[in-house]
Structure formats: C-alpha cells, structure tokens
C-alpha positions as CSV (number, residue, x, y, z in Angstrom):
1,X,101.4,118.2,75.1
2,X,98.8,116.5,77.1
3,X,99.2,115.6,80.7
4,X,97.7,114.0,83.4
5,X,98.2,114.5,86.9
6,X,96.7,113.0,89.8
7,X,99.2,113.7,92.8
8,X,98.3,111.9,95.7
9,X,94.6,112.6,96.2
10,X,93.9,111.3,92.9
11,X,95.6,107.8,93.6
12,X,94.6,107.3,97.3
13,X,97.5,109.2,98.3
14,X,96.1,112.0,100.5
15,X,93.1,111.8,100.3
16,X,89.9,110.0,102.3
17,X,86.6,109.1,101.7
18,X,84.1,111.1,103.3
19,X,83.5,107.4,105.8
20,X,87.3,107.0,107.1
21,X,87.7,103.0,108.3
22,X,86.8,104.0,111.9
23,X,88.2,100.8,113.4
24,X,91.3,100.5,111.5
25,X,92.2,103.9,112.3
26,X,91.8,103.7,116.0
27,X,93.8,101.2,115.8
28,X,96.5,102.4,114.3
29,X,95.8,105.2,116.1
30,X,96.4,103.3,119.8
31,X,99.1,101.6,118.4
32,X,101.3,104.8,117.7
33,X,99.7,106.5,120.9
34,X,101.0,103.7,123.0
35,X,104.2,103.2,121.7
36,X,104.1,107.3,122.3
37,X,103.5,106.8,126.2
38,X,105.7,104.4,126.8
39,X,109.2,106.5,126.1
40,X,89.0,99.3,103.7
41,X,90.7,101.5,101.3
42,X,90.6,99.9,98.1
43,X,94.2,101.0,96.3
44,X,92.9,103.0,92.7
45,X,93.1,101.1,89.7
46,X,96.4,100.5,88.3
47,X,98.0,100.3,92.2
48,X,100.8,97.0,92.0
49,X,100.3,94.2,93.9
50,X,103.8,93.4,93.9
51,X,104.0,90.4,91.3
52,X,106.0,92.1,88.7
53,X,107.8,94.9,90.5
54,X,111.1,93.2,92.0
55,X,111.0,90.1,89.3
56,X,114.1,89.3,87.1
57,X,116.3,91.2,89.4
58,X,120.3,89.9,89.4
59,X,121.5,87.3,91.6
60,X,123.5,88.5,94.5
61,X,121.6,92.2,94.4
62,X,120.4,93.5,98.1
63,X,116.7,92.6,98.7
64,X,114.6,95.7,99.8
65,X,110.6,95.3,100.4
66,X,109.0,98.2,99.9
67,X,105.1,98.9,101.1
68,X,103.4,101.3,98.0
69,X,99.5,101.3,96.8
70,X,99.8,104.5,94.2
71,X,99.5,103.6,90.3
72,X,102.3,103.2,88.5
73,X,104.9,102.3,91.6
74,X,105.4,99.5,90.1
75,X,107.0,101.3,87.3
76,X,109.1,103.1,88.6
77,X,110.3,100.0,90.8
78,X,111.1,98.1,87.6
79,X,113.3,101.2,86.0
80,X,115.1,101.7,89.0
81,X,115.7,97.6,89.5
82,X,116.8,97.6,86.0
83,X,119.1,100.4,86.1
84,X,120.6,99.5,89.6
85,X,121.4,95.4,89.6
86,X,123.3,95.7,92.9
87,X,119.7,96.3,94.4
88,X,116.5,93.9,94.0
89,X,113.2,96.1,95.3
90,X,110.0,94.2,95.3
91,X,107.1,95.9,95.7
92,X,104.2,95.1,98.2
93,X,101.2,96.4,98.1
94,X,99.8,96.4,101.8
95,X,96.8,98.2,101.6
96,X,96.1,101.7,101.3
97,X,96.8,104.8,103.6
98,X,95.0,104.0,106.9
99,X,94.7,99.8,106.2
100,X,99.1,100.0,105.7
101,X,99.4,102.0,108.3
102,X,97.9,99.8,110.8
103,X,99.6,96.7,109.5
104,X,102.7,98.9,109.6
105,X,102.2,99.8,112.9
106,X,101.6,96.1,114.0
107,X,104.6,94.8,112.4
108,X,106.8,97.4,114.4
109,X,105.2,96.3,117.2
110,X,105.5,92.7,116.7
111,X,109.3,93.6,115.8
112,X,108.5,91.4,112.9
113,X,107.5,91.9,109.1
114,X,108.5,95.3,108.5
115,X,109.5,96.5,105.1
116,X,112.3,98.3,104.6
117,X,110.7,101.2,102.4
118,X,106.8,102.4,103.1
119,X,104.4,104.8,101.5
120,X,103.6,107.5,104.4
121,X,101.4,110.3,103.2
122,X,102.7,113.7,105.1
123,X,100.6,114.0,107.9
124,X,101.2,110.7,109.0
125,X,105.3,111.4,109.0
126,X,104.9,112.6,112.8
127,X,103.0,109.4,114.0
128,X,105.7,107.1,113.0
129,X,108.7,109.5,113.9
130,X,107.2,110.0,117.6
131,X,107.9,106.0,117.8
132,X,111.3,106.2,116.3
133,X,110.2,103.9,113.5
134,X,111.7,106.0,110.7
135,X,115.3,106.1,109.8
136,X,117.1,109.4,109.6
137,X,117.8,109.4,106.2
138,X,120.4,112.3,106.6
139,X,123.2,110.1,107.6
140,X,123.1,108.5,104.3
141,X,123.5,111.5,102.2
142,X,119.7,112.3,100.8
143,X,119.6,115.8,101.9
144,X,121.5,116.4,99.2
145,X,118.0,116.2,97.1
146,X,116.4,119.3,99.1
147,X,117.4,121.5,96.7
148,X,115.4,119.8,94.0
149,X,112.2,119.6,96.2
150,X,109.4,121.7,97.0
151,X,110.3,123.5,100.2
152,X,106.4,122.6,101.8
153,X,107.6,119.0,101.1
154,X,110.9,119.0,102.5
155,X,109.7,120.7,105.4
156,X,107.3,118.3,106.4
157,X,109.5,115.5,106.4
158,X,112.5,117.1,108.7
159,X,112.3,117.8,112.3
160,X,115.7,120.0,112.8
161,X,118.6,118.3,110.3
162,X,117.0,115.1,110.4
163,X,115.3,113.8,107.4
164,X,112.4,111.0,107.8
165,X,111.5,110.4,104.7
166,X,111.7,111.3,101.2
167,X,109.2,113.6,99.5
168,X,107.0,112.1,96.5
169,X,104.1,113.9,95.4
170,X,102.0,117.6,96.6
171,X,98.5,118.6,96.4
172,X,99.0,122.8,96.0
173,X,95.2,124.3,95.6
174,X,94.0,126.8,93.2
175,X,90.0,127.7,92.5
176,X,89.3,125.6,89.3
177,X,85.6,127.5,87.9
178,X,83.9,126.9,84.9
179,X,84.8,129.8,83.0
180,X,81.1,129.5,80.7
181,X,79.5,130.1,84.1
182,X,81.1,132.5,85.3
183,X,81.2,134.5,82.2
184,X,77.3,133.9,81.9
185,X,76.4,135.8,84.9
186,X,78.9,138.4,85.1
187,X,81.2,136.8,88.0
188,X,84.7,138.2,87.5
189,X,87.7,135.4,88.9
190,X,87.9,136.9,92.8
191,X,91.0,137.1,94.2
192,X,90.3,137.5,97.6
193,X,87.5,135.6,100.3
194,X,85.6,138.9,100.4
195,X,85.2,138.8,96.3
196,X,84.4,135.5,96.6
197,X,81.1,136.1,99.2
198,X,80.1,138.6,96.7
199,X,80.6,136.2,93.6
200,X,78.7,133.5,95.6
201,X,75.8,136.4,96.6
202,X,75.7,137.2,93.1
203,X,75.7,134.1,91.3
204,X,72.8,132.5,93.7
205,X,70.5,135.6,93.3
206,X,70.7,134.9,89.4
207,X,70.2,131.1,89.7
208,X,68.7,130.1,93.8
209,X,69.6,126.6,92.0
210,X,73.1,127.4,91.9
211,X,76.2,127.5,94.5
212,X,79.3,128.7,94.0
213,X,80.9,125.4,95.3
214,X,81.2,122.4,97.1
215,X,82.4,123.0,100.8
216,X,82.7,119.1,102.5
217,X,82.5,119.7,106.2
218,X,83.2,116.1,106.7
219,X,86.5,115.8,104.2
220,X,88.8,116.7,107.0
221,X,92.4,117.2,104.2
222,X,90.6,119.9,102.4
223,X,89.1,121.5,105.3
224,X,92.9,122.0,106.9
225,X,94.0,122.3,103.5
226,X,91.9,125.6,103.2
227,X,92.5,126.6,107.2
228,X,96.4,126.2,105.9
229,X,95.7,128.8,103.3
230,X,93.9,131.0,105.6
231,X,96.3,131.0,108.2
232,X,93.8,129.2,110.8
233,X,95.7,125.8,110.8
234,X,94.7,124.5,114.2
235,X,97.9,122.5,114.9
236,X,101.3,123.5,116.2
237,X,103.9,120.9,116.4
238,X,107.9,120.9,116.5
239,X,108.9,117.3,117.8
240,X,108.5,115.6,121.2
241,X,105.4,115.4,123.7
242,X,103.9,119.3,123.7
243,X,101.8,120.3,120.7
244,X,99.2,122.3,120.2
245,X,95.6,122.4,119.1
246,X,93.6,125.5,118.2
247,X,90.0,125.4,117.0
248,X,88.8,128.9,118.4
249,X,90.9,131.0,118.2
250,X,90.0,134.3,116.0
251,X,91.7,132.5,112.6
252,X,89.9,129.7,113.2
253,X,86.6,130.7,114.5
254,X,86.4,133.6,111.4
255,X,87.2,130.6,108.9
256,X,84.5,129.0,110.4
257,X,81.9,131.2,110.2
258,X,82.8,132.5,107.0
259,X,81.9,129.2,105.5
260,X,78.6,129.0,107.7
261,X,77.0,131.8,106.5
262,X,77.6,130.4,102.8
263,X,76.4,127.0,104.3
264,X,72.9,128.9,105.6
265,X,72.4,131.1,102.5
266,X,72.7,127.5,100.7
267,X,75.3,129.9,98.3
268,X,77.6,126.2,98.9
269,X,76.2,122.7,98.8
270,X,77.9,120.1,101.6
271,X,78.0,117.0,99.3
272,X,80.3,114.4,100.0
273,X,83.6,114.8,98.2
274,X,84.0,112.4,95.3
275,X,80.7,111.4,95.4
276,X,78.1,111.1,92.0
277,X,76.4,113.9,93.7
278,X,79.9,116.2,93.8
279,X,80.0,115.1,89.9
280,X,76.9,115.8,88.8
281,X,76.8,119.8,90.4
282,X,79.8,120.3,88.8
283,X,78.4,119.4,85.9
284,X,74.8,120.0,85.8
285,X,75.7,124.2,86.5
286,X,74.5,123.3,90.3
287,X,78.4,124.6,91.1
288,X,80.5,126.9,89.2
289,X,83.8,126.2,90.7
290,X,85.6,124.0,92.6
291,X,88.5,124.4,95.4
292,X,91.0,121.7,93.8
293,X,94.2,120.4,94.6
294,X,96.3,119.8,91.3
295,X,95.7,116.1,91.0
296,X,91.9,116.8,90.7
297,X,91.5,117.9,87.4
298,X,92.5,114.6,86.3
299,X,89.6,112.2,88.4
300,X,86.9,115.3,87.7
301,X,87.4,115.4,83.5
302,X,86.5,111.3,84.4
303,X,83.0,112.3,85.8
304,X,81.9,115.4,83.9
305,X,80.9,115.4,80.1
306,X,78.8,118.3,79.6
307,X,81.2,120.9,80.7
308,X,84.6,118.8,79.6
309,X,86.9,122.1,78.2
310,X,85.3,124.8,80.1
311,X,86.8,124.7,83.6
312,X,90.0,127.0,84.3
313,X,92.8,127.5,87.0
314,X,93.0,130.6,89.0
315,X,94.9,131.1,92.8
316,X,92.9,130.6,95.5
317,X,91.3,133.7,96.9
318,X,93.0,135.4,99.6
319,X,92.6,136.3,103.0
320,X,94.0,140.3,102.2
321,X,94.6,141.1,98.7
322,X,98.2,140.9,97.3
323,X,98.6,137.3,98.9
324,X,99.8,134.6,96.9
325,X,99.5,132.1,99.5
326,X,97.9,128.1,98.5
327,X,97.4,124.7,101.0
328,X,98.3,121.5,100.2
329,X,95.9,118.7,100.0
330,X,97.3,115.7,99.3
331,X,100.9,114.0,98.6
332,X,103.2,111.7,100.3
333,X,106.5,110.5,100.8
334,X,108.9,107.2,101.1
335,X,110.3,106.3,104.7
336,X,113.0,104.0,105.6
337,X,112.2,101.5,108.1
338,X,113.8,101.1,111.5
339,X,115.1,97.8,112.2
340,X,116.1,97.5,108.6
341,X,119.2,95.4,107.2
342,X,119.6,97.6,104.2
343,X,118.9,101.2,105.2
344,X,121.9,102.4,102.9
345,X,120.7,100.5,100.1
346,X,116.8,101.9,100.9
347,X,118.1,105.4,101.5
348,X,119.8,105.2,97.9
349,X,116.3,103.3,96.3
350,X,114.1,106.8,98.3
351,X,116.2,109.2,96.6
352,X,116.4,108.1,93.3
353,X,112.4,107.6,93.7
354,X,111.5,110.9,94.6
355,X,114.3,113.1,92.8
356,X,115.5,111.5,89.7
357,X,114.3,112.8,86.3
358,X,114.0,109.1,85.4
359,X,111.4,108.1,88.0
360,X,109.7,111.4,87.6
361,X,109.2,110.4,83.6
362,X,107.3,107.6,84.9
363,X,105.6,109.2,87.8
364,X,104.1,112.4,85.8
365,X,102.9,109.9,83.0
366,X,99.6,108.8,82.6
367,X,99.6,105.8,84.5
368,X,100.7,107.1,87.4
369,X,99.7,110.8,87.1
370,X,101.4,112.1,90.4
371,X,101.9,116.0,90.9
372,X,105.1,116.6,91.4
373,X,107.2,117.8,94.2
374,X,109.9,118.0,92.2
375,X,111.7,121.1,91.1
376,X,113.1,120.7,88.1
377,X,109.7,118.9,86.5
378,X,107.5,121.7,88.6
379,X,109.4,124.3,87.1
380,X,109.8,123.4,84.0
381,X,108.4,124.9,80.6
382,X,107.1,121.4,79.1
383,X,105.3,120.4,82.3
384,X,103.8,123.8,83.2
385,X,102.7,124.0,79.0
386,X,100.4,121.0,79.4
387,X,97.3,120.8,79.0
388,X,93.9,118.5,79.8
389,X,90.9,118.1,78.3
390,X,88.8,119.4,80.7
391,X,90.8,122.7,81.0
392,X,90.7,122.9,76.7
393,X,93.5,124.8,75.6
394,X,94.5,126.4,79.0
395,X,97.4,125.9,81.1
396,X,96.2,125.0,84.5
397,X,99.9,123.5,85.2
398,X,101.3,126.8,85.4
399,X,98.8,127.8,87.9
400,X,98.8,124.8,90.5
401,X,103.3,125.1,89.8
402,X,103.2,128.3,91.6
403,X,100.9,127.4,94.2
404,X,103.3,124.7,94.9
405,X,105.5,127.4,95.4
406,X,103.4,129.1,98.0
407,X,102.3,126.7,100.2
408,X,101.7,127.5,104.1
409,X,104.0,124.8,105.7
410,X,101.3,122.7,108.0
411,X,102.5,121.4,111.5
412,X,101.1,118.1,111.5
413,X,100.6,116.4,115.2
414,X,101.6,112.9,115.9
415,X,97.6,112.0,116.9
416,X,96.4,112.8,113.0
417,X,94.7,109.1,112.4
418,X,92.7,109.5,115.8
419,X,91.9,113.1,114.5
420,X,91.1,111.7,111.1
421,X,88.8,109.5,113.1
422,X,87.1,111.7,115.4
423,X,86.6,114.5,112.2
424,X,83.8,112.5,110.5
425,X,81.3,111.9,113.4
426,X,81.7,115.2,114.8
427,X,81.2,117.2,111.6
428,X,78.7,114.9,110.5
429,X,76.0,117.2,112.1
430,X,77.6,119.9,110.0
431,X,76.5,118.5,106.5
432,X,72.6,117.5,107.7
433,X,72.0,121.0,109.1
434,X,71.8,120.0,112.7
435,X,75.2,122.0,113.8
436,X,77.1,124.9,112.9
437,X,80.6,125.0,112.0
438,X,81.7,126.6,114.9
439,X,80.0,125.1,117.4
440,X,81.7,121.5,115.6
441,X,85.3,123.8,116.0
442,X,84.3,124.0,119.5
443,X,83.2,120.4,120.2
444,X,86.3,118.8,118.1
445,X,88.3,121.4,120.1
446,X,87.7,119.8,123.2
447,X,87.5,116.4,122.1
448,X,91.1,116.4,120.6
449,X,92.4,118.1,123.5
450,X,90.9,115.9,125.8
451,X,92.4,112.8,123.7
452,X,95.9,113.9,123.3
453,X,95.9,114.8,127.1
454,X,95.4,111.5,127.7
455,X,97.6,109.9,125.5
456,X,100.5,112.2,127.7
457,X,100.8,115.4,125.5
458,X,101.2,118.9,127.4
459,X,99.1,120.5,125.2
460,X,99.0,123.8,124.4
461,X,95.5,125.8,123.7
462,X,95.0,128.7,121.2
C-alpha cells in the first residue's frame, strides 16, 4: 500500500514561508495583545473554498460555518454532512494560517462574523484562549477522544481540564538521508548530535561541495521544532499573564552554537526552506539528509527526480545516547468559537473530525494527505506498512509513528504571531553571514522580552 502524507506543514498547516506576511501578522498580533491587556498565504492546491462543502444539506439541520484552508476539508465536511442531517456545516475558506487569523481576530473583535468552527494551528491555541475566544469543549463531552489522540496533541490544546480545541494533524521529526550517499562515503545513520558532527566532518572532507543538510535560520517552526527535541525550547507557559522566554540559557546557547560551528565549517547550507534551492541540494548530492517532519516526504518526492527511492527514515539524533526523544513541526487543530449559537452541535462536528475512523479515511488519503494525530490510524499495521516513492520499498511510516510517540510537549506563549514576526528579520543576518546564531539568541532574547513586557506579561528570564 502506497500513502501519502502531508500533515500540516505540507498543506499550509504549520508551516511558513521563509517571508512571514509581516503586516498581517502584527496585526493579528495587536489584536490578541490588546484584547490580552485589557482583562498572503495562498491555501495549497486542492484547499475548499467553500462552494461544495455544506451544499445539499437537509432542511431544518443546524447551520455551523466552519473556517478551514487544508486540502481535502472539504471532504470530510461532505461525509460528515451526509452522515449527520440534523447538522448542515459549510465550509469557508478564509485564508490561510496568519491571513484567518487576522480576519478571525477582527471578527471577535467586531463581535460580528465569527464562525462557529476555525482551523488554529497549535501554537496559535494560546493566542485565542488568552482572549477567551475559544469554547471549552469539555463541557460537551470531547474529552472523551483523548484516549485516541496523540498525547503531544492533546496536551497542547488543554490548559488544566479544559479543552480548546480539538486535535487534527502532527508534524513528529525523524532524519530522512539518502541512504546512496551515505553508503557512498562510509557515513553510518548517527544516533546521537555528536555522531552527527562527525558524519557532517566526514562527509564534507570527502566532497567540500557537499553538507550534511539544510539548517534554515530563518524557518522559525523547525528551528523550535529541533530546540523541542533538544530540550532548549525557549518558552515556558501554563495559562494567564506570566510566561517565560529563554534564549541563553546553557540549552539554548549550546543548541546554538552547535549549529554555528556547522554553519562556519559550511558542513550545512542555510537555504530557504522550500525553496528551488532546498530542492535542488537535496537532489543534486549538495545535501545528504534532511531534518523532516512526517508530512515532508510527500512535497520533497514532488521536487526531486534523480534521487526519487533512495531517501530513508531514521530518529532524530540525540542529545545523550539512549534517547528516543522527536519535535513536532507542524499540525493543527479545530476550535469552537465563542459567541456561538451552536457550540453543542460544533463540539459534536470537532470530534467526529478529528477522531473518527471515517474522517481519518479521507484525511490520510491522497488528497488531503494529513499526518495523523490519531491513535488508532498512527498505530496501526496498514498505515505504519506504507510506503512512498521516494522512500522505495521502506517504511518511513513506522519511523515518524513512534516519533509521534515521543514528542517533547512545547509550551507555546500567547505572543507566537509577533514572535513569528520578529523571527525573520532578526535571523535574517544569520543566513547572509553577517551574525552568529547566538548573538541572534541574544538579540531576539531581548527583543521578545522587551515586547511581551509591554503588552503586560511578568515575564520570567532563563
């Protein structure tokens, strides 16, 4: 069997272009920071745009509009309208990640225009629940689906025994290396950072064309993503108006100089994520592996052709050896609205969506392509057997599964789309050469701090 899966990244879900929509997101990002005080992506084709989703539905059913840009939503919206007639969703779509969450956040702030279901990716869960614009989804009985979800998923979703929204996709990491390449110069798979500095050292010293991979400074999801994994995530957060940041501390600052010192050996290149430059040293020999979330398998076997059935799936390297430990990168979830008419019926429409084996048919198929966050498809013998073109007869699946399984839970702040923001000018110096990772920790350090100050945080530091 032969599946795709893009999980969130993949589909605009989780992940960003290297040049974030700097005014939207300040907007948003004053919108939810103001609320706080006071007490353009273009969606991936095969995204809805809301004509057919929510047609044909039976007269008299509850109307529920629900804000979604992934592929294949509109699917699964059809099934589930089909197979429940007492409830009528149409689906909207209002843009992708950063543009819906500013029209989101105008529309609560207007008090007008709202939908009653919207696509929030994970980090942006804290943001809307700082401005008690989520429903707690507990009262109506959906905690009854934790035990069929990843518990990284689940965990960023609740604060305490509430429940803000219901978990969709992940984005676990694993090392994804082109096992020709490797095997050419004698690189065994390394299982911990250390092994890989070596592998790096050995691999340029045969080829001073070649890097081991692509390290983005700018892409600030994989970047965390990997600080997740190697227990430097810079964020602390458990509800209310104290959080904190930490961007030199001896996690972070040995994260950051690890990667450096690849950087300045030029033993990593710093292209742009997703870019035809990305592509092409994947699959030119330029790099020989790649730090992937599961869904990006499926948009790199679209952009490579020389090397299609030689890449594999290993676990990331670890910090000490004997770890098993992965981040996430990527993924999102489904949030009731507050002001809502209809948050039963919504609450019943978000679980069905995000833990029912008949949407999950429809969201692991190849239109949609989403990594799941569900249990019984993650674990499962069929869906951890499949297999991609670009992997040839491996089972990456089965690799990415159990680094679902492993995740570092992240604490994301309620401030992420200003840090989003912020992230790409002041790494910016990182990719041309003219900064050092660390001294970027240090400046973003006391940018963020300075910012969330001001927006009323107590903030907390290392």
């Amino acid at each position: 069997m032969t599946q795709g899966y893009a999980g969130g990244g993949f589909r605009s879900a989780g992940r960003r272009p290297r040049r974030l929509i700097g005014l939207a997101a300040t907007a948003v990002a004053a919108v939810l920071l103001t609320a706080c005080g006071s007490g353009s992506d273009t969606p991936p084709p095969g995204s809805s745009t809301g004509q057919a989703a929510g047609a044909g539905c039976a007269a008299g059913a509850v109307p529920l509009t629900f804000w979604g840009w992934p592929a294949g939503y509109d699917l699964a919206v059809k099934q589930f309208n089909t197979t429940h007639p007492g409830i009528c969703v149409k689906l909207e779509n209002a843009g992708a990640t950063t543009a819906e969450y500013v029209k989101l956040s105008d529309a609560l702030k207007a008090k007008s225009g709202t939908p009653d279901v919207a696509t929030i990716e994970y980090f942006e869960v804290p943001s809307f629940e700082i401005t008690n614009s989520l429903v707690d989804l507990s009262k109506y009985g959906v905690g009854a689906a934790k035990k069929d979800v990843a518990p990284v998923a689940w965990a960023q979703v609740t604060r305490g025994s509430a429940l803000y929204a219901m978990p969709v996709d992940l984005g676990p990491m694993a090392l994804y290396y082109n096992s020709k390449a490797f095997s050419r110069h004698g690189i065994p798979v390394p299982a911990t950072w250390t092994a890989f500095a070596a592998a790096a050292d050995k691999l340029h010293a045969a080829d001073p064309k070649a890097a081991i991979t692509n390290f983005d400074p700018e892409s600030t999801q994989d970047v965390l993503a990997l600080m997740q994994q190697y227990n430097a995530f810079p964020f602390t957060y458990a509800g209310g108006q104290k959080l904190g940041i930490n961007f030199t501390g001896p996690a972070q600052t040995a994260f950051a100089e690890y990667w450096q010192k690849l950087i300045d050996k030029k033993e990593v290149t710093t292209a742009a994520d997703f870019s035809p430059a990305q592509w092409s040293n994947l699959d030119s020999g330029v790099n020989a592996a790649r730090l992937s979330p599961a869904w990006g398998p499926v948009g790199m076997q679209l952009n490579v052709k020389k090397t299609i059935g030689d890449w594999r799936a290993a676990p990331l390297p670890q910090v000490t050896a004997g770890q098993n430990l992965s981040g996430n990168w990527g993924g999102s979830a489904l949030a009731v609205i507050a002001g809502t008419k209809h948050a039963k019926e919504a609450a019943q429409f978000v679980q069905w969506f995000g833990a029912s084996q008949d949407s999950w048919k429809i969201l692991s198929g190849k239109v949609a392509g989403a990594f799941p966050g569900y249990l019984p498809l993650l674990n499962s013998t069929t869906f951890q057997d499949s297999t991609l073109e670009i992997s040839g007869d491996s089972k990456p699946n089965a690799v990415f599964a159990k680094a679902a399984q492993n995740m570092v839970n992240p604490q994301w702040p309620p401030i992420m789309t200003a840090a989003l923001t912020q992230w790409t000018s002041t790494f910016a110096g990182v990719s041309k050469g003219t900064e050092t990772l660390p001294e970027a920790f240090k400046t973003y350090q006391q940018q963020m701090v300075k910012y969330a100050k001001d927006q009323g945080f107590t903030v907390t530091e290392g």
